[in-house]
C-alpha positions as CSV (number, residue, x, y, z in Angstrom):
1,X,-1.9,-12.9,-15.3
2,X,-2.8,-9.6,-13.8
3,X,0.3,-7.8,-12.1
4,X,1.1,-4.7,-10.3
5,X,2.1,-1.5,-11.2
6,X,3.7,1.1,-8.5
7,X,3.5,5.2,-8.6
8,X,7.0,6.5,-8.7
9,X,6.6,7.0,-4.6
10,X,5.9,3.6,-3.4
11,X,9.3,2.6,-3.8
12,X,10.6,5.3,-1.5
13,X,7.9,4.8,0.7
14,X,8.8,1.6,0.9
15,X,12.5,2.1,1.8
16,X,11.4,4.9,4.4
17,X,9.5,1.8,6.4
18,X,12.2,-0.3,6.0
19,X,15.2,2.0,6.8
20,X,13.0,3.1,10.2
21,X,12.1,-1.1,10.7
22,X,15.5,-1.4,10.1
23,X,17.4,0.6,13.2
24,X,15.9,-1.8,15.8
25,X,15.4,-5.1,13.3
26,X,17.1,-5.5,10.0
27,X,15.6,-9.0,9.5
28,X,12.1,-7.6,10.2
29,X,12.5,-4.6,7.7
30,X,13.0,-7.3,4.9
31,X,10.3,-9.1,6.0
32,X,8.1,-6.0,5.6
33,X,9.3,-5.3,1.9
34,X,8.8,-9.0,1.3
35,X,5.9,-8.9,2.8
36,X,4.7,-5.9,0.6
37,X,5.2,-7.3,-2.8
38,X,3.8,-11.0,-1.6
39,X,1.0,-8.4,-0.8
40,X,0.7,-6.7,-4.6
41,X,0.5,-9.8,-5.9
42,X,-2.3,-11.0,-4.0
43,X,-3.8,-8.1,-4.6
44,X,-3.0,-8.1,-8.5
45,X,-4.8,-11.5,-8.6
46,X,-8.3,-10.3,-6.4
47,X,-8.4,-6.3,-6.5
48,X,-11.8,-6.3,-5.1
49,X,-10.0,-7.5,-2.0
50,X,-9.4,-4.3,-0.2
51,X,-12.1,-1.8,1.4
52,X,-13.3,1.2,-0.2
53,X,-11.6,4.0,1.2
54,X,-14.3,7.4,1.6
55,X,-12.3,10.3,0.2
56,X,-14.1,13.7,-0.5
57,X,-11.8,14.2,-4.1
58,X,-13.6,12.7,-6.9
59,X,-10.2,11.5,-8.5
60,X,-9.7,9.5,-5.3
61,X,-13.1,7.7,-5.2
62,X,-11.9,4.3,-6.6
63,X,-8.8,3.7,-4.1
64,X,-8.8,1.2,-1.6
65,X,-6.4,-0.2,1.2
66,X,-5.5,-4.0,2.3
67,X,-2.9,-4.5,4.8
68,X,0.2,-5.9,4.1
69,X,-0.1,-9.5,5.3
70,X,1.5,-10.5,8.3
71,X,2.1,-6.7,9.0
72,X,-0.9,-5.2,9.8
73,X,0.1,-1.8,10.9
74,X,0.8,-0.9,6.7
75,X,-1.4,-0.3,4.8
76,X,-1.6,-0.4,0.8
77,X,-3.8,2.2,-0.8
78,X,-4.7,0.7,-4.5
79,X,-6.9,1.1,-7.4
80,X,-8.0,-1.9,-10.0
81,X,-6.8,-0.7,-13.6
82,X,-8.4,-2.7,-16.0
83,X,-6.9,-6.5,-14.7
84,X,-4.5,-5.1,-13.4
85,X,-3.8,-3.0,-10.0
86,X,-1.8,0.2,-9.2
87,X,-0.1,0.5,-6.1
88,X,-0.6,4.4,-4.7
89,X,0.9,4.4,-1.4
90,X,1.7,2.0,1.5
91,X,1.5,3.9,4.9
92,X,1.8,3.1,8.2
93,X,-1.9,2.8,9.5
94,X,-1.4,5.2,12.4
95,X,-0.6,8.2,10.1
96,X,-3.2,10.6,9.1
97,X,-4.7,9.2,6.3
98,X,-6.5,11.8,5.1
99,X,-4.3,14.6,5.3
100,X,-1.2,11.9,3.2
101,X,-4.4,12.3,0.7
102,X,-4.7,15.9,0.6
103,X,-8.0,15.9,2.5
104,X,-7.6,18.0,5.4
């Protein structure tokens, strides 16, 4: 069964969206983290799921994004490794995506 495996920064990430969800909705900042690794697991079992992001740095060239479902504003940055996928970042979608990547 193919499973997910998470830089050492999603986890933070993650907690960063949920303590900020949190302030105004605890109940909705679970749901996001649920959410999220409902999300990884989908992803884990269809990688080719997510759209090719177009970054200039070759290292970044396989890396896609899928939102996390039911949460559309997030957004999970990925790449397939072998059968299995690891999870780069999860962002909020109104960030500047290319400059969290170094591109700018």
């Amino acid at each position: 069964m193919p499973k997910y495996i998470l830089d050492p920064c999603v986890e933070d990430e993650l907690w960063s969206i949920w303590h900020f969800i949190a302030q105004d909705n605890p109940d909705a900042a679970t749901r996001v983290l649920e959410a999220a690794y409902e999300t990884f697991q989908a992803l884990a079992a269809n990688p080719g799921l997510g759209r090719l992001r177009r970054f200039q740095n070759l290292r970044l060239r396989d890396v896609r994004s899928w939102r996390i479902s039911g949460f559309d504003n997030y957004l999970i940055f990925y790449r397939a490794i072998g059968d299995d996928i690891q999870v780069n970042h999860v962002y909020h979608g109104a960030r500047d995506i290319d400059a969290l990547f170094g591109e700018k």
